[in-house]
VEXBA-444165 format. One record per residue (C-alpha): residue in three letters; x, y, z. Coordinates in steps of 0.1 Angstrom, whole numbers, padded with zeros to 4 digits, always signed. Example, Ala and Ser with C-alpha at 12.3 -4.5 7.8 and 13.67 -1.06 7.14 Angstrom:
<palos>
ALA+0123-0045+0078SER+0137-0011+0071
</palos>
This chain:
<palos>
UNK-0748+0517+0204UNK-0746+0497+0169UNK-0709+0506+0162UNK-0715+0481+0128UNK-0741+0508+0117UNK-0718+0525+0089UNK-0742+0556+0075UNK-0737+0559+0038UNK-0761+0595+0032UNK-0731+0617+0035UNK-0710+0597+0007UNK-0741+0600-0013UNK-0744+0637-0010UNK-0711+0636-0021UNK-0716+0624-0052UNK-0744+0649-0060UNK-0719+0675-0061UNK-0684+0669-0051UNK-0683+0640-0070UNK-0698+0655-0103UNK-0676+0657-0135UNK-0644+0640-0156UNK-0605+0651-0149UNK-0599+0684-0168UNK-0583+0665-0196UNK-0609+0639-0207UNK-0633+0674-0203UNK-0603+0694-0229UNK-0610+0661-0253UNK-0642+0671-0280UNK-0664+0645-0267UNK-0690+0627-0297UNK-0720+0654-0306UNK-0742+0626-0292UNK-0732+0623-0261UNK-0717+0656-0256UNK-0745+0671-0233UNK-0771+0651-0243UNK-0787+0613-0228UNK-0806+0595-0249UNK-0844+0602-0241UNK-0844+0561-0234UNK-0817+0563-0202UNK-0840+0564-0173UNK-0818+0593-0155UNK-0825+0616-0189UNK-0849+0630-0167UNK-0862+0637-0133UNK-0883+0601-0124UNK-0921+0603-0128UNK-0927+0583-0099UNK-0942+0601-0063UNK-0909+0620-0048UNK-0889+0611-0079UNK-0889+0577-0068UNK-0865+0559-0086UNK-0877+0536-0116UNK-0857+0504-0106UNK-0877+0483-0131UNK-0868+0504-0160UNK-0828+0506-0149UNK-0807+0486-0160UNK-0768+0483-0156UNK-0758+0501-0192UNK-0772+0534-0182UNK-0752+0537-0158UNK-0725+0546-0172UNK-0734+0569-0201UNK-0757+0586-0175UNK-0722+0592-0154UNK-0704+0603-0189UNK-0729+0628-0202UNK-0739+0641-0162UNK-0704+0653-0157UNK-0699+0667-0186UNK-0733+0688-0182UNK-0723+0693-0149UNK-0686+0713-0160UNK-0703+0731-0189UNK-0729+0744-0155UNK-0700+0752-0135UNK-0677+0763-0162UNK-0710+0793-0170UNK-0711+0802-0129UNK-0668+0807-0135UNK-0672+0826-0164UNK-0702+0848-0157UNK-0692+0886-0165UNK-0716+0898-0139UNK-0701+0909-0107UNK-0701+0876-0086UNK-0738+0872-0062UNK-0750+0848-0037UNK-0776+0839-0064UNK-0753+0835-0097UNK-0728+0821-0078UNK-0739+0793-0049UNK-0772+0788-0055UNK-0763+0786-0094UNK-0736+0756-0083UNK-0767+0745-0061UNK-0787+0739-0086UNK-0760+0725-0114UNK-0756+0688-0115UNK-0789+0672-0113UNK-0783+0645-0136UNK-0754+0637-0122UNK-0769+0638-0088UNK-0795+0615-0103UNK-0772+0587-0112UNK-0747+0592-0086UNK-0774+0587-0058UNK-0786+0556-0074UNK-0756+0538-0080UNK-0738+0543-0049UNK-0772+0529-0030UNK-0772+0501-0054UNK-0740+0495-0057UNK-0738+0489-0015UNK-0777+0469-0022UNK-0777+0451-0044UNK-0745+0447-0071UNK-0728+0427-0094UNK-0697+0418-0116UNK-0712+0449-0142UNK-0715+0474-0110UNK-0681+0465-0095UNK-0669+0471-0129UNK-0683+0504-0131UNK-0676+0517-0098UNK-0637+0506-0104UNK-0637+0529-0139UNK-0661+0556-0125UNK-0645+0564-0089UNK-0615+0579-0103UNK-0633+0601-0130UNK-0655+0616-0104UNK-0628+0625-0077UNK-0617+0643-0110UNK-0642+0654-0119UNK-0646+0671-0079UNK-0616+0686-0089UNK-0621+0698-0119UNK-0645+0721-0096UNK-0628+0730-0067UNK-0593+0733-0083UNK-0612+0760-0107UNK-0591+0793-0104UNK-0622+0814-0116UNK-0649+0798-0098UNK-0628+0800-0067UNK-0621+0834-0069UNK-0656+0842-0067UNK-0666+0821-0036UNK-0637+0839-0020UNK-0648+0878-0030UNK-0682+0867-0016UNK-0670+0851+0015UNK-0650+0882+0022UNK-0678+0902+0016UNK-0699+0880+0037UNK-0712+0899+0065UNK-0718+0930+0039UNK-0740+0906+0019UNK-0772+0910+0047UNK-0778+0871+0041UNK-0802+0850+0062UNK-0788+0821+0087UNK-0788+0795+0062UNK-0776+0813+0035UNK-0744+0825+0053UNK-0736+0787+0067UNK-0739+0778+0031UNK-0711+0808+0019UNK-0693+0794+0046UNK-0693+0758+0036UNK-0685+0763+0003UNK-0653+0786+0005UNK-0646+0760+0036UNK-0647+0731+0010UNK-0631+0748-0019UNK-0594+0752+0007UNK-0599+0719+0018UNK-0600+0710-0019UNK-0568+0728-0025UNK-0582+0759-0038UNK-0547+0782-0024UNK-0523+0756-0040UNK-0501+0758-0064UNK-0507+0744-0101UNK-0480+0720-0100UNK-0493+0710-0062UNK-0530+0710-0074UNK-0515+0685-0098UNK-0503+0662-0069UNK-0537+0663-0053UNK-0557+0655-0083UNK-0535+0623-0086UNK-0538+0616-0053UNK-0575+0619-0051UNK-0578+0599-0084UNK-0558+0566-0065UNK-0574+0570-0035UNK-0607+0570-0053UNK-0598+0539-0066UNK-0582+0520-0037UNK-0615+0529-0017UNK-0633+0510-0044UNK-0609+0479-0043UNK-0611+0480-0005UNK-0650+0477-0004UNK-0653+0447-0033UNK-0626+0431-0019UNK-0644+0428+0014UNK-0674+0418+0001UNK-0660+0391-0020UNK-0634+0378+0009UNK-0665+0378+0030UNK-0681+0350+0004UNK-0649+0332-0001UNK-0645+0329+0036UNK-0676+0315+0049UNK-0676+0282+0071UNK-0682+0251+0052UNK-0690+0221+0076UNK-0698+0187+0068UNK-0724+0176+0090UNK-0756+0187+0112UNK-0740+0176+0141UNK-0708+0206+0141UNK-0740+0233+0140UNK-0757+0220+0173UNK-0771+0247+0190UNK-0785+0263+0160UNK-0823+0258+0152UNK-0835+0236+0131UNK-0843+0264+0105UNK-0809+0281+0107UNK-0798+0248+0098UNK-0817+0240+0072UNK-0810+0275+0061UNK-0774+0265+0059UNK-0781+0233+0040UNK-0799+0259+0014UNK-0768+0283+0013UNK-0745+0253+0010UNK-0767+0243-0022UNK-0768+0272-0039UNK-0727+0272-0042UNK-0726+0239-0056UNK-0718+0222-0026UNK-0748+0197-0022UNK-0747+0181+0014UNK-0726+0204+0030UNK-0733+0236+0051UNK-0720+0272+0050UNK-0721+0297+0077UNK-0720+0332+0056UNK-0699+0359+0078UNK-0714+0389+0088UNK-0684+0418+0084UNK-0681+0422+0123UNK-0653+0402+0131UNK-0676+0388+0157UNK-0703+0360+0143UNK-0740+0357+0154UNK-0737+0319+0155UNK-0710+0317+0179UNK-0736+0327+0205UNK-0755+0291+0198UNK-0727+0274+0183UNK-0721+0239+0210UNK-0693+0227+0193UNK-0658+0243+0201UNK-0641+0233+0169UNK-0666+0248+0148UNK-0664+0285+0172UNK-0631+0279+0165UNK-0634+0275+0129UNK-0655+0305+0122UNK-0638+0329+0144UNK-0608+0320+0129UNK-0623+0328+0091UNK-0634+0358+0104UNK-0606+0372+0117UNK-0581+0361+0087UNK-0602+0381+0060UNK-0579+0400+0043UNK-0545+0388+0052UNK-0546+0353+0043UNK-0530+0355+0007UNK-0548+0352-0020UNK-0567+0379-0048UNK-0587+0397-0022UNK-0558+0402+0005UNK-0562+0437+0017UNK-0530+0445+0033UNK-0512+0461+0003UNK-0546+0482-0006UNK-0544+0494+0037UNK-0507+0503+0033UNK-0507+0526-0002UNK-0541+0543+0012UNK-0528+0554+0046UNK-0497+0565+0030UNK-0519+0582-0001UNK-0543+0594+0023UNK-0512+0612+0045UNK-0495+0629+0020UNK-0528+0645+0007UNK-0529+0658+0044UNK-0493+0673+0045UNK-0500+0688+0009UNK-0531+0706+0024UNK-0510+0720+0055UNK-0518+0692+0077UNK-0496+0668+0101UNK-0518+0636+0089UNK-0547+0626+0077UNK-0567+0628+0110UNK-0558+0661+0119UNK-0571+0671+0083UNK-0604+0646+0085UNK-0615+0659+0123UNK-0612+0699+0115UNK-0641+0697+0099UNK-0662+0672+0132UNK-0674+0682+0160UNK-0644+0669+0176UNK-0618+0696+0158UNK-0588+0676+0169UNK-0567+0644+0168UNK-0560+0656+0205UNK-0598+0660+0219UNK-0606+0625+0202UNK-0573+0604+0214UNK-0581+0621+0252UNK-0620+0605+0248UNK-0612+0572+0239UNK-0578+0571+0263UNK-0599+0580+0293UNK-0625+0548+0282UNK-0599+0524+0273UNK-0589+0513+0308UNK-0622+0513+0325UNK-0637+0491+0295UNK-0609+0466+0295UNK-0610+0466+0335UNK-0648+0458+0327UNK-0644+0431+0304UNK-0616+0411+0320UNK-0643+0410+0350UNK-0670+0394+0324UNK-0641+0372+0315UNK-0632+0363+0351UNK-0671+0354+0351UNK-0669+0331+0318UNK-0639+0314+0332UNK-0659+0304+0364UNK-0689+0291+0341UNK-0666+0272+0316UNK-0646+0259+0351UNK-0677+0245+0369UNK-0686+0229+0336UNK-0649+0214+0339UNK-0644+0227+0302UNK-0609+0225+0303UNK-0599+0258+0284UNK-0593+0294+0290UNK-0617+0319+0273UNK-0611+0327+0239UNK-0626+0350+0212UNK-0650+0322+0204UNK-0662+0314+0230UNK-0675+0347+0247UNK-0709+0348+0229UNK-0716+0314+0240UNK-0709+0315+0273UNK-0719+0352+0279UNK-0754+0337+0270UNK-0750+0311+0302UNK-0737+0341+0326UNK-0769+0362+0315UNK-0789+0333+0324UNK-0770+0329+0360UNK-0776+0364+0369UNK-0813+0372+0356UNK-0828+0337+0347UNK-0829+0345+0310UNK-0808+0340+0273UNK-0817+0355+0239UNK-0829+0324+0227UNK-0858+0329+0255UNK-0863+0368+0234UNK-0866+0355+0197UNK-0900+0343+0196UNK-0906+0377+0208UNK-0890+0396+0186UNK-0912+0388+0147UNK-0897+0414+0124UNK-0929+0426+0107UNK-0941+0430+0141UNK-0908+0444+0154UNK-0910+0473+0125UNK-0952+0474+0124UNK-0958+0477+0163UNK-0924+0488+0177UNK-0901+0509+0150UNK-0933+0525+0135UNK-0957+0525+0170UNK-0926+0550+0184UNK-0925+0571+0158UNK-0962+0579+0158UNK-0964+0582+0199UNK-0937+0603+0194UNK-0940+0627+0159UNK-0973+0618+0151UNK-0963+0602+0112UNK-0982+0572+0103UNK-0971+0545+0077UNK-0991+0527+0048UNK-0970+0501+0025UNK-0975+0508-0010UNK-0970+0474-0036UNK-0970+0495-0068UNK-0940+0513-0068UNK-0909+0489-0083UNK-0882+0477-0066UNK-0849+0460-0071UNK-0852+0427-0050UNK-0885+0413-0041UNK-0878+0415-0005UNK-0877+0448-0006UNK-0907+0470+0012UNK-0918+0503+0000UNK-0937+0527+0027UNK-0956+0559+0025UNK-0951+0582+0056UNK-0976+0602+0065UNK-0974+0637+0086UNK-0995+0643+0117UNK-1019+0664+0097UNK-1021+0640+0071UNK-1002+0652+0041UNK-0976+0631+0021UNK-0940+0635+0043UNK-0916+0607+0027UNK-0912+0577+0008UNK-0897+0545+0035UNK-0875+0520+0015UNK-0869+0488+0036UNK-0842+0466+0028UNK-0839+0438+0059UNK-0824+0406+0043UNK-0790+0395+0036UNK-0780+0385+0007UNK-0742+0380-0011UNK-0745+0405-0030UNK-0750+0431-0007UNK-0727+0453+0015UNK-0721+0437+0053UNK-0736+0457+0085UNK-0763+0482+0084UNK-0773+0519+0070UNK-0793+0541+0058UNK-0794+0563+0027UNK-0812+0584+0004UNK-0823+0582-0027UNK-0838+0616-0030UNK-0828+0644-0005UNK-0853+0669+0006UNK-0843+0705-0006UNK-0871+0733-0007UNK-0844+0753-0035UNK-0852+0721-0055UNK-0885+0710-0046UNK-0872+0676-0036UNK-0890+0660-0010UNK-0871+0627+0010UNK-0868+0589-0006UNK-0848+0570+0027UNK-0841+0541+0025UNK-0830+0515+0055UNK-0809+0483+0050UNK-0803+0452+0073UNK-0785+0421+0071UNK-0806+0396+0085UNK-0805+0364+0075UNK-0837+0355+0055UNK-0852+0321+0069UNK-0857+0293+0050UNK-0894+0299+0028UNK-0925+0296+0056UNK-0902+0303+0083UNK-0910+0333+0102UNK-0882+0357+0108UNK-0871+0358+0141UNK-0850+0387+0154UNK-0821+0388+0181UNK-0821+0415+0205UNK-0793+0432+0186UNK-0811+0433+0158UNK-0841+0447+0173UNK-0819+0478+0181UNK-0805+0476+0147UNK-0837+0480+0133UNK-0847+0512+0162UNK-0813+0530+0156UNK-0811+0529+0112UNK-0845+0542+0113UNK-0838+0573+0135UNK-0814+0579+0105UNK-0844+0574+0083UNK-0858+0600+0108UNK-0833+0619+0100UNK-0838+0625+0067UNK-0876+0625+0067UNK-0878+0654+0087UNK-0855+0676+0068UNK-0871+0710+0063UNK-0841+0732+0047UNK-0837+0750+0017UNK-0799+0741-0003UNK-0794+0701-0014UNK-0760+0708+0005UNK-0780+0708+0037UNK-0807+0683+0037UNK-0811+0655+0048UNK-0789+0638+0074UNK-0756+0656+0056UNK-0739+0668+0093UNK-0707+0658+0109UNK-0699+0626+0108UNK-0696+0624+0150UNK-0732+0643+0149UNK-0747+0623+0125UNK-0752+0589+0147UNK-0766+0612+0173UNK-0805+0612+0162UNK-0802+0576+0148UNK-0785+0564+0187UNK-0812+0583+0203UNK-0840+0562+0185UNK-0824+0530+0202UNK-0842+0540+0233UNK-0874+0533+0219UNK-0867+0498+0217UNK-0868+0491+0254UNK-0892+0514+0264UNK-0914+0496+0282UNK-0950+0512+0265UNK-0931+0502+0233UNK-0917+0473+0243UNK-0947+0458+0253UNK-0968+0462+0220UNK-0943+0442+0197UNK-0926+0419+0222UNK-0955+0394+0213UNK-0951+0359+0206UNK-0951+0349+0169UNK-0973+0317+0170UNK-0997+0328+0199UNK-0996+0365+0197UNK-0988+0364+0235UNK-0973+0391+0250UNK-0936+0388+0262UNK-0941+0375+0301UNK-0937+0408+0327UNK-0909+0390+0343UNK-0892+0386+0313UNK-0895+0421+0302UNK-0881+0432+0337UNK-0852+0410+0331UNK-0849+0428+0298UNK-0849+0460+0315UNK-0821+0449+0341UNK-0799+0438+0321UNK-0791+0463+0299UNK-0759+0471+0315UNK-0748+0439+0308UNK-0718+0428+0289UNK-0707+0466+0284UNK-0670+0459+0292UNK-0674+0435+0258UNK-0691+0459+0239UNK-0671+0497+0249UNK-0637+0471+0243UNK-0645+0462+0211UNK-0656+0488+0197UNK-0628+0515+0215UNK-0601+0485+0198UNK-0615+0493+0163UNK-0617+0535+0168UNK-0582+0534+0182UNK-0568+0515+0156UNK-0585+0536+0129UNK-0568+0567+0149UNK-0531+0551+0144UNK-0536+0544+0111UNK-0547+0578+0099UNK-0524+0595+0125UNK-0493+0589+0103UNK-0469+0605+0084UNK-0463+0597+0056UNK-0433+0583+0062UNK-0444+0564+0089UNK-0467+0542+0072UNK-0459+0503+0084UNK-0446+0474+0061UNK-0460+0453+0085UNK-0495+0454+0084UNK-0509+0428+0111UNK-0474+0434+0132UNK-0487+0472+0135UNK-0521+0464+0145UNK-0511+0442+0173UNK-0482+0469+0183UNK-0511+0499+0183UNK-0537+0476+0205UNK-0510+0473+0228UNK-0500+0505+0234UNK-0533+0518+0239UNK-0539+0491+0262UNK-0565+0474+0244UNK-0549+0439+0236UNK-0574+0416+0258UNK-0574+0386+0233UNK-0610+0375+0245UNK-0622+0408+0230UNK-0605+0414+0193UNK-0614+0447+0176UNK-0647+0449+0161UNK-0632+0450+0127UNK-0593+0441+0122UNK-0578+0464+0097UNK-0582+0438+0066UNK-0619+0441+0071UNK-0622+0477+0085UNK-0648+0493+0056UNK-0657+0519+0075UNK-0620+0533+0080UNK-0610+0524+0044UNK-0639+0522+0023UNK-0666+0538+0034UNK-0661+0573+0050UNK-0653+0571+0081UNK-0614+0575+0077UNK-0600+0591+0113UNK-0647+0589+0126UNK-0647+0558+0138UNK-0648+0571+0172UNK-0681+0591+0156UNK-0705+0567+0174UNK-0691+0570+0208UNK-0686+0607+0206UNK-0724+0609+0194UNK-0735+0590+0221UNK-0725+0612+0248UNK-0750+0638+0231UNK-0774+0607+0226UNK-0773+0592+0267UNK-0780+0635+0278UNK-0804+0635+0253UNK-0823+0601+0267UNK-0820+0617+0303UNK-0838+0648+0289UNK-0865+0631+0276UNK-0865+0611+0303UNK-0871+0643+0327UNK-0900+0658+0304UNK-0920+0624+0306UNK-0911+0601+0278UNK-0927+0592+0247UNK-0950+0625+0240UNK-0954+0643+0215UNK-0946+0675+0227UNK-0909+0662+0235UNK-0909+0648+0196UNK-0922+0678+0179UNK-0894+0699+0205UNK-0868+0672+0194UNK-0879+0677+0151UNK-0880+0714+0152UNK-0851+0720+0172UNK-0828+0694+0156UNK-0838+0672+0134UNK-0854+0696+0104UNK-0824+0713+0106UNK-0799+0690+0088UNK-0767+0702+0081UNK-0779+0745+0080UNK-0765+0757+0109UNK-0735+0744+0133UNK-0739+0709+0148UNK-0732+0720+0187UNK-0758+0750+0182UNK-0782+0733+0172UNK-0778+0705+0202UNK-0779+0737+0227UNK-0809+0747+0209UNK-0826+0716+0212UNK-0814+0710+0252UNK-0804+0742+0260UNK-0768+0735+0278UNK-0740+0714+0265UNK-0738+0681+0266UNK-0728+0668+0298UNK-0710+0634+0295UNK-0724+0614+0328UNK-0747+0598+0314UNK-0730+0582+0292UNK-0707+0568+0316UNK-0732+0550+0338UNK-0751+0538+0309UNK-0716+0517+0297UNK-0711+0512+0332UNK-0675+0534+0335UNK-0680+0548+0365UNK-0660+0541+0395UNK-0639+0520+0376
</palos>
């Protein structure tokens, strides 16, 4: 499981329509006959993109369209809206939802690319416009959804619904829209409808200041050392690459170690010296709370106490209990009984891998007791004790062009037959970035691939995918994905050498990308990947398989320089040690999901003063405070839980991945990687997006419910 993977698509949805219009009063205000409901004809987004799939121009956008593209798309988007309220015809399925279907396009247009850019690739003039825009377009959501007239006629349709003789999809669509419009605040009152419009509009905005203060405390935290000698262990080229880093901030002769947003650090796993572990795992885990203009702790506090009242306003005991009634979960309840049940037998596991660190770092007479820092580094020396191997023996191995050409891409042809063909003339906003055609089995044109591998500081931590166009057949929209990384780029003629973990990285964003390639549905509201958040990580989890299957496997695990394939006995020590280190990995993670639970299971006047003091009380209680293993993101740092959409999902990943470890035994029992199980897997499931209920359309695809076994031996929780 890549519990760093955050998945953006759903946010970007969002923003085609939730997100699409100014607050009531700046819509009252007589806007400039210019700008009123017209772009200029030069603004890029004036118009649908020209480019195969509407592929976005990036060469002809620039930073000031943005925001008069935001401007005039929500006012075009309420005048659309404000025509669908006001219509004197009797209200319809057709001049009702699929008229709000269709409204918004421009808006869509912009919103889509900025938020994708704005996580890619973005800058001072971004930042700024995210900051001014955020609030405006929770307004603007609610200058639809808090619409008397509009909701009135959702509501005489969705009590009419079973008279209206719709077909499957069209009903889940009536269905989700009167569901949306009461979680909106549709039955308020106006003077409570005022409340939530204000506390959407803060919210809005504290998520922005959340996500670029991360980013920037990220940069303003990395390790600066003063000598080659504190980065032993590294290569020579991560090293040099370092040096490079170092350079470009002005700091000539020194070397800076950029932090990934996990609070755990690749380096640490190569890193000889303790002091400089030390060093970087203590940066890591301050972001956030260490003073200064990017401390988060004040942001963490006002938005779990926003966040809560919203819930009470709505009906709702917290935050959670109004975020999970919409998941696959349901309940606060059903999700705290998952990860209580886990949270022994994972801690149980890793305080055995510690017990076998301690003995390593004893025989070596090391002279310490095993810390945070140190459990990547000596992890590596246990792996090597038990099956003869370390992942400095799988890099050479593991060449990312070969990694995506002839593993990511192989699978997905054994499997659904699509082929690939990179494509240099389309534009792009970073030079790095590839651009694929993707190919059906019978030939025809299926998708556009974006891939986006390289870190740089401008760029949002972990990894995701997105789309920039989402397949809809109302629309005639067919899919632009897109999949971002964060590997660090190599110094120039260096090739790029993966680690194991991001090898899986790579399998599990592109069974996103899947995902939303695959998407064969008819409403925008649907397509795509746009499902529950605890569903959504299903497909992409289920695509990590690939990685070490071994007729996969062995056709990119080839050496870079002599093309060799990875030695059999290596790949069987590949194979048997895939269980290995779960206890780290389930603690970690379960640490992180319990303390995003506790912070959105509050009321609001509950909310701590004492930020870090409340994290450490809530890892206690749930029995999760094993200092060698700190949460995969501390509160300060937590993007997904405060930023980025996953407020009360963290837990999304595991509770996807009991679905994902059946689904991997069913394939498993109808032999493997073969078509007939893809095609079985895209019609059943993955076409389908978001157009029918999440569970149904996993009984459909394995025709019982998901049985949670499995799961358990694959993390190793049984008989614990």
């Amino acid at each position: 499981m890549k519990q760093s993977h955050s998945f953006i698509v759903a946010a970007s949805i969002a923003l085609a329509f939730a997100a699409t219009a100014t607050s009531a009063a700046a819509l009252a205000a007589p806007a400039p006959a210019a700008t009123a409901t017209v772009l200029d004809a030069s603004n890029p987004f004036a118009r649908a993109s020209t480019l195969p799939f509407h592929y976005p121009a990036f060469d002809k956008i620039k930073d000031e369209h943005f925001k008069p593209a935001f401007e005039v798309g929500m006012r075009v988007h309420l005048l659309e809206v404000e025509a669908i309220a006001n219509n004197r015809n009797a209200p319809s399925f057709d001049n009702t939802i699929v008229a709000m279907e269709r409204a918004g396009q421009l808006l869509a247009r912009v919103s889509t690319t900025f938020a994708n850019l704005q996580s890619a690739n973005t800058n001072d003039n971004l930042d700024a416009i995210d900051r001014e825009m955020s609030p405006k377009l929770a307004a603007h959501a609610d200058a639809i959804y808090l619409n008397d007239k509009l909701w009135k006629r959702v509501k005489t349709l969705y009590d009419r619904r079973d008279a209206l003789k719709l077909d499957a999809e069209s009903k889940h669509l009536l269905e989700r829209y009167h569901r949306d419009f009461v979680r909106a605040g549709a039955k308020l009152s106006n003077a409570n409808k005022e409340k939530l419009k204000a506390y959407n509009g803060e919210i809005a905005s504290l998520q922005s200041s959340f996500a670029q203060n991360v980013l920037k405390e990220a940069n303003a935290s990395a390790l600066v050392v003063d000598t080659r000698a504190e980065l032993a262990g590294l290569s020579d080229a991560e090293i040099d690459a370092a040096a490079l880093e170092a350079k470009k901030r002005g700091l000539d002769g020194k070397f800076v170690i950029a932090l990934a947003n996990t609070t755990g650090q690749p380096p640490l796993s190569s890193l000889t010296n303790r002091a400089t572990r030390e060093r970087l795992m203590a940066a890591s885990q301050a972001r956030g709370s260490r003073g200064g203009e990017f401390d988060s702790r004040a942001l963490v506090q006002r938005l779990a106490k926003l966040r809560a009242e919203k819930a009470t306003l709505l009906g709702y005991p917290n935050y959670a209990a109004y975020s999970l009634e919409v998941e696959t979960a349901k309940t606060p309840e059903a999700v705290n009984k998952l990860l209580g049940e886990l949270a022994l037998p994972a801690v149980n596991n890793a305080k055995k891998e510690a017990a076998e660190i301690q003995a390593v770092i004893d025989a070596e007479k090391g002279g310490f007791q095993v810390a945070a820092q140190d459990w990547a580094f000596y992890t590596d020396k246990v792996r090597q004790a038990k099956y003869a191997f370390d992942e400095s023996q799988l890099k050479p191995y593991f060449e990312l062009n070969n990694v995506v050409q002839n593993g990511v891409f192989f699978a997905a042809n054994k499997e659904f037959g699509i082929s690939f063909k990179e494509r240099k003339d389309l534009p792009v906003y970073d030079p790095d970035v590839r651009v694929f055609d993707v190919f059906d089995a019978d030939g025809k044109p299926l998708a556009i691939f974006i891939m986006d591998y390289y870190a740089r500081p401008n760029k949002q931590g972990g990894a995701w995918m997105n789309e920039y166009v989402t397949q809809s057949a109302l629309l005639g929209n067919r899919p632009v994905v897109a999949n971002h990384l964060n590997i660090p780029k190599p110094a120039a003629g260096q090739p790029t050498l993966l680690t194991y973990d991001e090898v899986r990285t790579a399998f599990h964003e592109f069974g996103h990308a899947l995902h939303g390639m695959f998407s064969n549905v008819k409403y925008p509201t649907f397509g795509g990947a746009n499902t529950p958040r605890d569903f959504v990580e299903y497909p992409s989890q289920v695509n990590e398989m690939w990685a070490t299957w071994p007729e996969v496997l062995a056709n990119y695990a080839k050496h870079y320089q002599t093309g060799e394939p990875m030695p059999q006995a290596l790949l069987d020590k590949v194979q048997a040690s895939k269980k290995f280190n779960m206890g780290y990995i389930t603690t970690e993670y379960l640490a992180a999901s319990l303390l995003d639970q506790r912070w959105h299971q509050l009321a609001p006047n509950q909310i701590p003063s004492d930020v870090t003091g409340f994290e450490a009380a809530a890892l206690k209680d749930a029995g999760v405070d094993f200092a060698p293993v700190p949460p995969r993101y501390r509160t300060t740092y937590f993007s997904h839980s405060f930023s980025l959409g996953y407020s009360a999902g963290y837990y999304a990943y595991l509770w996807s991945e009991k679905l994902d470890a059946d689904t991997v035994e069913w394939f498993k029992e109808n032999g493997g990687l073969l078509r007939k199980n893809g095609d079985h897997f895209r019609q059943t499931l993955l076409s389908r997006g978001g157009s029918a209920d999440a569970m149904d359309l996993f009984r459909n695809f394995r025709g019982r419910d998901a049985q949670i076994q499995p799961l358990l031996e694959r993390r190793g929780l049984t008989g614990n």
